[in-house]
C-alpha positions in Angstrom: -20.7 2.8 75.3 -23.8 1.0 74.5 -25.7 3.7 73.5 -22.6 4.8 70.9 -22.8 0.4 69.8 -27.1 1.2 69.5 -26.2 4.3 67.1 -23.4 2.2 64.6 -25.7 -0.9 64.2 -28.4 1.3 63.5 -26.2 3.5 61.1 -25.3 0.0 59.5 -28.5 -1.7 59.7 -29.9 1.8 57.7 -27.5 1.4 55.4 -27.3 -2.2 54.7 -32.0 -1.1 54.1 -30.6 1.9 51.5 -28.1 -0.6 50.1 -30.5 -3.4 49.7 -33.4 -0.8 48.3 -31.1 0.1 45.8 -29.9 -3.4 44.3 -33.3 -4.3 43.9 -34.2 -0.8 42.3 -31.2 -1.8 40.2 -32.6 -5.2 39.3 -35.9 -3.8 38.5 -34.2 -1.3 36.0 -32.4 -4.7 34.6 -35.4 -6.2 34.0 -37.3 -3.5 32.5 -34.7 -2.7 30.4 -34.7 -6.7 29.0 -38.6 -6.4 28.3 -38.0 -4.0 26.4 -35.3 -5.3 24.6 -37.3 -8.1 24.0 -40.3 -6.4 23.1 -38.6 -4.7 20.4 -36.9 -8.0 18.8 -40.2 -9.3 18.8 -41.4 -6.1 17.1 -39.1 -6.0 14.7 -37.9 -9.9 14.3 -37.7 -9.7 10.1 -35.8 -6.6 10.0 -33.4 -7.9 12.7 -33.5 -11.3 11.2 -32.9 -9.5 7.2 -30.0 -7.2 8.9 -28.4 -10.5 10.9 -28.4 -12.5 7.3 -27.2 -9.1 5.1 -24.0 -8.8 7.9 -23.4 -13.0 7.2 -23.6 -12.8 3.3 -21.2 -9.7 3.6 -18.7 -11.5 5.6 -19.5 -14.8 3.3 -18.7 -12.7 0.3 -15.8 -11.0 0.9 -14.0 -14.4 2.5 -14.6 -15.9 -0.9 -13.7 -13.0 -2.3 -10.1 -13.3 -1.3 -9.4 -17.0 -0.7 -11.7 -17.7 -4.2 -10.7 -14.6 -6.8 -8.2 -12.4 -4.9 -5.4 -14.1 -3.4 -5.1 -16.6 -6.6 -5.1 -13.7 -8.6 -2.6 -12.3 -6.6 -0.1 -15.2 -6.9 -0.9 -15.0 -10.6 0.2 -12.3 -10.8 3.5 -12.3 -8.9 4.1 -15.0 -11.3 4.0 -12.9 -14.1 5.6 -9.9 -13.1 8.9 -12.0 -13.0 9.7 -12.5 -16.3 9.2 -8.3 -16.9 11.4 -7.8 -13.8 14.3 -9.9 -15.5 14.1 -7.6 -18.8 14.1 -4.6 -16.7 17.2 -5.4 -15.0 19.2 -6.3 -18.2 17.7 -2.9 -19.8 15.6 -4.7 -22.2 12.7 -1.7 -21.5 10.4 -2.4 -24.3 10.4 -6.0 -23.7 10.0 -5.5 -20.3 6.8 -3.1 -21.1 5.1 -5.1 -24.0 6.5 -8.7 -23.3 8.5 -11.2 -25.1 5.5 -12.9 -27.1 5.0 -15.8 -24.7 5.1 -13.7 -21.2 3.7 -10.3 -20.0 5.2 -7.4 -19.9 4.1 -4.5 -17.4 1.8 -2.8 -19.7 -0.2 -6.1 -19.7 0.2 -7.3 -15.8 -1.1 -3.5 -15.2 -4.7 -4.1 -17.3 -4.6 -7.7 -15.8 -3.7 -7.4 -12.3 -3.8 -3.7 -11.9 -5.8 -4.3 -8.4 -3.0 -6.4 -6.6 0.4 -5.5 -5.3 2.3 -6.8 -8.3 0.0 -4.5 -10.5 0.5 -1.7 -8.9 4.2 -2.1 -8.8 4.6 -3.0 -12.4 3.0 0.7 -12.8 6.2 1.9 -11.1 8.5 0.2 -13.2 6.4 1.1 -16.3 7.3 4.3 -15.6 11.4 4.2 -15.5 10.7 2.2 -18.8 9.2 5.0 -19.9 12.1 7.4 -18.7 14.8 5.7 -20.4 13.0 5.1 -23.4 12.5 9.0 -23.4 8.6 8.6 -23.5 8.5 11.2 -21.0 4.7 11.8 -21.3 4.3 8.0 -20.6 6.2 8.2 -17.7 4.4 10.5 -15.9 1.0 9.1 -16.3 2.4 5.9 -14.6 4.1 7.3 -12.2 0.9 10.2 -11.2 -1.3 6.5 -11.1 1.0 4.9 -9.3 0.3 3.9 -5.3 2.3 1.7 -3.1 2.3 0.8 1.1 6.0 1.6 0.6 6.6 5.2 1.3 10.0 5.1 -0.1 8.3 3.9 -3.7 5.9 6.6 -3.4 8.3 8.8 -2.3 10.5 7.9 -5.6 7.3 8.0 -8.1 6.5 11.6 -7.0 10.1 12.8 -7.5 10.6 10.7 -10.3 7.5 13.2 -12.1 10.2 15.6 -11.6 13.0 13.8 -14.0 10.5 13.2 -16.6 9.1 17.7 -16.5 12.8 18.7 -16.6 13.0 16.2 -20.0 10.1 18.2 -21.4 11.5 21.4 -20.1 9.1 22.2 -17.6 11.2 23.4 -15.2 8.8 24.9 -12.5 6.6 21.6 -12.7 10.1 19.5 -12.0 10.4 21.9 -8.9 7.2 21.4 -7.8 8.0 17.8 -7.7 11.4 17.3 -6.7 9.6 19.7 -3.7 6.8 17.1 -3.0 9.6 14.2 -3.0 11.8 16.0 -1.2 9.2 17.1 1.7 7.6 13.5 2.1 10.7 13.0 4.8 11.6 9.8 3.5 15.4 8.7 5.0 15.8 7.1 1.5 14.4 9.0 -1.2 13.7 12.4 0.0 17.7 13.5 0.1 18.2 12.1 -3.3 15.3 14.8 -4.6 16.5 17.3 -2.3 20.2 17.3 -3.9 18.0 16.8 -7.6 16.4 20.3 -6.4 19.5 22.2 -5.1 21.2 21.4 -8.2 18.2 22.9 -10.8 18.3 25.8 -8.4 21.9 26.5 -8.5 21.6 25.8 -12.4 18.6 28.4 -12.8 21.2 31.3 -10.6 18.8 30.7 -7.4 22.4 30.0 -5.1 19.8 31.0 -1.7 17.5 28.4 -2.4 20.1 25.6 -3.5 22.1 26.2 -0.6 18.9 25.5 1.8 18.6 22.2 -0.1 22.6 21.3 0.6 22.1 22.5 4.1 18.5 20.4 5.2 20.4 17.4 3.4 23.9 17.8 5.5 21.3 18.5 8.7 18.6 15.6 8.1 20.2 13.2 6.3 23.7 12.8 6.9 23.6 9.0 6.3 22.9 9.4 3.2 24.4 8.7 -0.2 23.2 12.4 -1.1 25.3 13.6 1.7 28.4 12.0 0.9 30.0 15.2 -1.1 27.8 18.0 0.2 30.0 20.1 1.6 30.9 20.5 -1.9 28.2 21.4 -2.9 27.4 24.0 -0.5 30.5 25.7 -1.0 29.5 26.3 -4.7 26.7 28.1 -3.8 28.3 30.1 -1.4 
């Protein structure tokens, strides 16, 4: 019995010698590792010092950058886009492009502002000016520019492409975009293309391809307005 107690504590008592070998093996790495961490920042203390003062002045420069220049511009903006936004929605479209004499119109908050969110929405609404001022050619530049966080806007610009081609009569570039609308797979815009689609198919004799359009609508997007009368649809193609 004490022979089998000898063996443990020495088992233990070898183990405890590895364990302590090995933490100070540990320690001895730690410390090499720090003179030579320290060797190098003295070896290289002006780079280090230049890079630490470059990363500072970065960080320095772009928070003045937005609490200084960006986010008043952005308010500026936002301000100015207003007055546009109100001729828009009473379908005063050239006043709402070129202004009213005293307050911007998009055309103008698009050189000024172009970088913020208000610029880059007055690009979208440049473009339906456009539309219903039958500058199709107009339209389509704004709308190809045009880039938004809202994937229903983008979603709308590309489709919209698609209105102004089948003005021009470009009827396989208006597929191609009422295509690229209607495969973005957005809940909102993307049926509204898809019935835009089905109905220049059924209109150009392609009754296979129209009916796939009906069909994905009544399948995907059955909440939608698009959806409200397609089984009409799909039985005129059938």
């Amino acid at each position: 019995m004490h022979a089998e107690k000898g063996k443990y504590y020495l088992k233990m008592s070898n183990k405890e010698t590895k364990e302590e070998k090995q933490a100070e093996k540990n320690l001895q790495d730690v410390e090499v590792a720090l003179n030579r961490a320290e060797q190098f920042i003295e070896n290289n203390q002006k780079p280090i010092m230049i890079g630490a003062l470059a990363a500072i002045a970065i960080v320095a420069i772009v928070w003045l950058y937005n609490s200084v220049y960006r986010e008043p511009l952005m308010k500026e903006a936002q301000v100015n886009i207003f007055n546009a936004q109100y001729y828009f929605e009473v379908d005063s479209f050239k006043t709402a492009l070129n202004g009213d004499g005293m307050n911007s119109g998009f055309l103008a908050i698009i050189d000024e502002y172009g970088s913020t969110p208000a610029g880059k929405l007055a690009k979208y609404y440049a473009g339906i000016c456009y539309l219903n001022l039958g500058e199709f050619e107009n339209a389509k530049e704004q709308f190809s520019s045009f880039s938004s966080d809202d994937d229903a806007l983008n979603t709308f610009a590309k489709g919209l492409i698609g209105d102004a081609e089948l003005e021009l009569g470009n009827t396989d570039a208006a597929i191609s975009a009422y295509k690229k609308a209607a495969n973005a797979d957005n809940k909102i815009a993307s049926p509204i293309f898809l019935k835009k689609l089905g109905d220049l198919y059924r209109a150009n004799g392609q009754k296979t391809e129209a009916k796939e359009c009906y069909q994905k609508i009544k399948d995907n997007y059955s909440r939608s307005s698009a959806a409200q009368s397609i089984d009409k649809s799909i039985a005129t193609v059938e």
